[in-house]
C-alpha positions in Angstrom: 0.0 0.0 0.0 2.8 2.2 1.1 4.4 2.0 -2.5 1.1 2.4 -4.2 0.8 5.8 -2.5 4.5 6.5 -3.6 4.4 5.9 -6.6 0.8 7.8 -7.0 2.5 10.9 -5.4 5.2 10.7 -7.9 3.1 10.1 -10.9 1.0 13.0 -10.6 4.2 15.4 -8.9 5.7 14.6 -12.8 2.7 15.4 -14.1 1.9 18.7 -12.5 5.9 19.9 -13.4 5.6 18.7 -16.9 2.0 20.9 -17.1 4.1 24.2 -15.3 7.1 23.4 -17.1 5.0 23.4 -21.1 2.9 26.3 -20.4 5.4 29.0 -18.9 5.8 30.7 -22.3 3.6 31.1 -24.6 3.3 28.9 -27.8 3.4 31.4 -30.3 0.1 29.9 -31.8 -2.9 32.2 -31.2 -4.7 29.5 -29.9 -2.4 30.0 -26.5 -5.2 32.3 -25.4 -7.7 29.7 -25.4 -8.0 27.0 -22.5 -9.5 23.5 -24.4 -8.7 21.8 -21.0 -11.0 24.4 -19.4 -13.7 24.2 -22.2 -14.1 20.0 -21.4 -14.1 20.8 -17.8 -16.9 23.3 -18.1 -19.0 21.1 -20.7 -18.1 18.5 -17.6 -20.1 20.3 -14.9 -23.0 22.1 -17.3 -26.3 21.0 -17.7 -26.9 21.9 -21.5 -25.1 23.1 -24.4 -26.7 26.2 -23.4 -25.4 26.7 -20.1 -22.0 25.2 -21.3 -22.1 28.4 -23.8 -22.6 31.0 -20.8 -19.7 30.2 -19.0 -17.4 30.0 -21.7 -17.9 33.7 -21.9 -18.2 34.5 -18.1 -14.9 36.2 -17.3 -15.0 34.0 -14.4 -14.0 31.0 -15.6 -10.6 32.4 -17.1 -11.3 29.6 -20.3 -11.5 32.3 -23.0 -9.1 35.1 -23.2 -9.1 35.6 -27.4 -9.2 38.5 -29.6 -8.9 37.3 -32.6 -9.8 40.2 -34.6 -7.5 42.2 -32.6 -9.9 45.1 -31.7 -8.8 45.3 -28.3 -11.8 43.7 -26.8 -12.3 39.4 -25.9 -14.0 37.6 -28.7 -18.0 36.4 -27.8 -17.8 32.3 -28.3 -21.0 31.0 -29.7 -21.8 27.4 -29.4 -23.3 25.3 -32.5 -24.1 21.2 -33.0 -24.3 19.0 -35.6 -25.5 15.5 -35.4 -25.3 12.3 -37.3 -26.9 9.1 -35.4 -24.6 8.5 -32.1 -21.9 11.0 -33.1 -22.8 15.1 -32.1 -20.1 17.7 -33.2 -20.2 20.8 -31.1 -18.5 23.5 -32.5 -17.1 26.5 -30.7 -16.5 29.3 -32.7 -15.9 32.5 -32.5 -17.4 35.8 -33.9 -15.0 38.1 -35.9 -17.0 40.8 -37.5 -20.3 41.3 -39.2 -19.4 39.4 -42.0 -17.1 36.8 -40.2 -16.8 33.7 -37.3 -13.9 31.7 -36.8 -14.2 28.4 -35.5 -12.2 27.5 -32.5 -11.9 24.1 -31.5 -14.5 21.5 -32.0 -15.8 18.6 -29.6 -16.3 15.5 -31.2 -18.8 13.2 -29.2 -19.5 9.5 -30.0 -22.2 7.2 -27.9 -20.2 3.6 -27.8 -22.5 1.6 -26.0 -26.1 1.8 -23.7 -23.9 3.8 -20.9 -21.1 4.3 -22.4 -19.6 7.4 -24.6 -16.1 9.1 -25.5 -14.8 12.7 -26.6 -11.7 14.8 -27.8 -11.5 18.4 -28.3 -10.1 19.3 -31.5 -8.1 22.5 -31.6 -9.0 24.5 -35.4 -5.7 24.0 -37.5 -5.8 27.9 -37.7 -5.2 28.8 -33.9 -3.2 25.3 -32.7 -1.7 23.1 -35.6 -2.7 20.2 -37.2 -4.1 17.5 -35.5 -4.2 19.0 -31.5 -6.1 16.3 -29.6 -7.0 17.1 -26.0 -8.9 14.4 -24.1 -9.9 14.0 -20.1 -8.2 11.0 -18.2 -8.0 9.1 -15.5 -5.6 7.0 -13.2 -5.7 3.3 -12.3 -3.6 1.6 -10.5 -2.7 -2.2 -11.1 -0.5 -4.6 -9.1 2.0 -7.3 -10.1 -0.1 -9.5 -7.9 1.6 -9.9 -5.2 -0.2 -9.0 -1.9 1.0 -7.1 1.0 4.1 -5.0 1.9 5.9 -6.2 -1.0 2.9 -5.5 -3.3 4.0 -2.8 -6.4 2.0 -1.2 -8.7 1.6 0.2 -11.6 -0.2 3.9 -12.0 -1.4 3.8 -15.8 -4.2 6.9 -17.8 -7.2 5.4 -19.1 -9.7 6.7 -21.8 -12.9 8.4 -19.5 -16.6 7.2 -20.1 -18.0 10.8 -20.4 -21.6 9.0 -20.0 -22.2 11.0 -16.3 -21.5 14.0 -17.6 -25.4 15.7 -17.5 -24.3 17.9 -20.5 -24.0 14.5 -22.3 -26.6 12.5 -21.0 -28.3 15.5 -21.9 -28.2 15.5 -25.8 -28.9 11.8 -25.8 -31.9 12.2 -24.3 -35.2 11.1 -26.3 -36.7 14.4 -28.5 -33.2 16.3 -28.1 -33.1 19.5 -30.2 -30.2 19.9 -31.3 -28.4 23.2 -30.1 -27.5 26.5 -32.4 -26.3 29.6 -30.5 -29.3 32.4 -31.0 -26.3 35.2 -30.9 -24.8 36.7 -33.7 -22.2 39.7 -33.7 -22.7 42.6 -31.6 -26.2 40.7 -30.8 -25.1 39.0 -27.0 -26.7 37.7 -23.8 -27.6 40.4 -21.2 -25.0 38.8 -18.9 -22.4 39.5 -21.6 -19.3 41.6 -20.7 -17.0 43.7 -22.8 -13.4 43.2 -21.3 -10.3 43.6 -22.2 -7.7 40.6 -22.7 -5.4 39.8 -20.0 -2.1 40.0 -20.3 -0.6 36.1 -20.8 1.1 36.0 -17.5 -2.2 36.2 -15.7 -4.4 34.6 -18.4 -1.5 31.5 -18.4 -1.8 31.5 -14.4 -5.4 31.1 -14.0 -6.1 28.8 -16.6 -3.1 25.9 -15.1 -6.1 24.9 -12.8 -7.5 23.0 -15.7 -4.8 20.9 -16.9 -4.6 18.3 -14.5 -7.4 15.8 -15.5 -6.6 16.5 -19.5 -4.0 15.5 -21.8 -3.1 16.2 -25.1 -2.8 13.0 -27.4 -2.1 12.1 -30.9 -4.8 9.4 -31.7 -8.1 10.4 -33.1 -11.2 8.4 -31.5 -14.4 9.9 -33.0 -13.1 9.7 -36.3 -16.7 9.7 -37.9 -16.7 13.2 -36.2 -14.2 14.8 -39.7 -16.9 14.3 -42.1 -19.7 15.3 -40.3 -17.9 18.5 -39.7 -15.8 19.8 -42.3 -18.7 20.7 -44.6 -19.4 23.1 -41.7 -16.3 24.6 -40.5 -16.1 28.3 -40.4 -12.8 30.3 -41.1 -11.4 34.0 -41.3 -9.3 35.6 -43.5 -8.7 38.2 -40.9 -7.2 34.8 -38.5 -6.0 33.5 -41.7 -3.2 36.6 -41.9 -2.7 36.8 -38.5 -1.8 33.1 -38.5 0.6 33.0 -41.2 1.9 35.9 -39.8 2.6 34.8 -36.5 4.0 31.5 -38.1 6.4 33.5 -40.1 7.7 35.4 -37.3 7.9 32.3 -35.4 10.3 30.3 -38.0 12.2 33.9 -38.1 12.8 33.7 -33.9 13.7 30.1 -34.6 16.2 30.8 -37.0 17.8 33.8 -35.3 17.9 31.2 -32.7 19.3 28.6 -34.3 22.1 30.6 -35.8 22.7 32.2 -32.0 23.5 28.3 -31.4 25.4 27.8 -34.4 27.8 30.7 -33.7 28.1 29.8 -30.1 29.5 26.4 -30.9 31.5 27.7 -33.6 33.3 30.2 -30.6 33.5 27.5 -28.4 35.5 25.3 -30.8 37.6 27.8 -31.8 38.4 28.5 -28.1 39.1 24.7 -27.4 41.6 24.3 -30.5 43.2 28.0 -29.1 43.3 26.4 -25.9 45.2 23.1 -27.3 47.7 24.8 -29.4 48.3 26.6 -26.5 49.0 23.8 -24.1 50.8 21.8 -26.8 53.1 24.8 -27.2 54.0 25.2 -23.1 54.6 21.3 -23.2 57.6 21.4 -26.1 
């Protein structure tokens, strides 16, 4: 027992510095200012799509922090759903102008079995890169069978049944309807707040809280989820340009980088064959 809690401790003490460690600077990718481990966690605890929408907004739950258009002000994030059989595709996606959204990230959500059901959040290629999976997890903990003091285990992450969740059980109830946001630009909830982004330290600090029961993986589970949605995804050119943009300047810093390296190990070897002339000299 006492190495099951030992190696438990440890297990989630690498986790948490690997999470700190990954997020103290910023990506470069303008998706940084968007939390998709905090988005699952409030879908987690809401009763509705609807509900899940208002908090992705409220400035409270520090899960949203875009301005995508860069107007100074954080985007509204609408929520819309697609549905094919057992698979529903909820889209979050963001309002640029008049004449523009941009989608976000989507959540891809499967039934598997009478009680059963999986999901991944899928960040837009546009704000995090190809293929960014982010799925919740949990820990179990097996033993190599034997028993007592000398028992040792193994901590492994396991795929979560999201069937609990209410927000799921919710749109697999019979006569669900599915969900479209009623908001458009500059037409918002009431409860709605104009606010300004927060600066990344803060933004970065608040939103840590949500990365412990989510990881970010490279297999694809609702895979029926891509051709239900792709007909349907929204883009911007005004995120389009700012993206290549901020990917050019990226490979630039990289470079610059690179060739900072490059020069420094040039010195260094230089200094070292100095250095051995040197000593080969003073030995003749």
């Amino acid at each position: 027992m006492k190495r099951l809690v030992i190696s438990c401790l440890v297990l989630i003490l690498f986790s948490i510095n690997n999470q700190l460690k990954s997020q103290e600077e910023p990506s470069g990718q303008l998706g940084d200012n968007f939390s998709l481990e905090g988005a699952l966690d409030l879908l987690k605890n809401a009763s509705s799509l609807e509900e899940f929408e208002k908090q992705l907004n409220s400035a409270d739950s520090d899960v949203n922090n875009l301005n995508l258009n860069d107007d100074g002000e954080v985007d509204y994030i609408r929520v819309e759903e697609y549905t094919e059989k057992d698979v529903h595709v909820i889209v979050l996606q963001a309002l640029i102008s008049e004449e523009e959204s941009q989608d976000v990230a989507v959540i891809e959500l499967e039934r598997t079995g009478e009680e059963s059901a999986t999901l991944q959040i899928v960040g837009d290629e546009s704000l995090y890169g190809k293929d960014y999976f982010i799925e919740p997890f949990d820990e179990v903990a097996t033993s190599n069978g034997n028993g007592g003091p000398s028992a040792e285990y193994i901590v492994s992450r396991v795929i979560v049944n999201v069937w609990m969740w209410p927000s799921v059980r919710n749109v697999y109830r019979p006569n669900y309807v599915v969900y479209r946001s009623p908001y458009r630009w500059r037409q918002y909830p009431r409860a709605w707040q104009l606010r300004r982004p927060l600066t990344w330290t803060v933004y970065n600090g608040r939103r840590l809280r949500y990365n412990h029961s989510y990881r970010a993986v490279k297999t694809h589970r609702v895979v029926r989820a891509r051709r239900i949605y792709t007909p349907n995804r929204r883009t911007s050119a005004v995120v389009a340009k700012r993206s290549t943009n901020r990917s050019a300047s990226k490979a630039s810093r990289n470079k610059a980088a690179n060739n900072k390296k490059s020069n420094k190990a040039k010195a260094n070897r230089k200094n070292t064959k100095r250095k051995a002339k040197k000593k080969a000299k003073n030995n003749r």
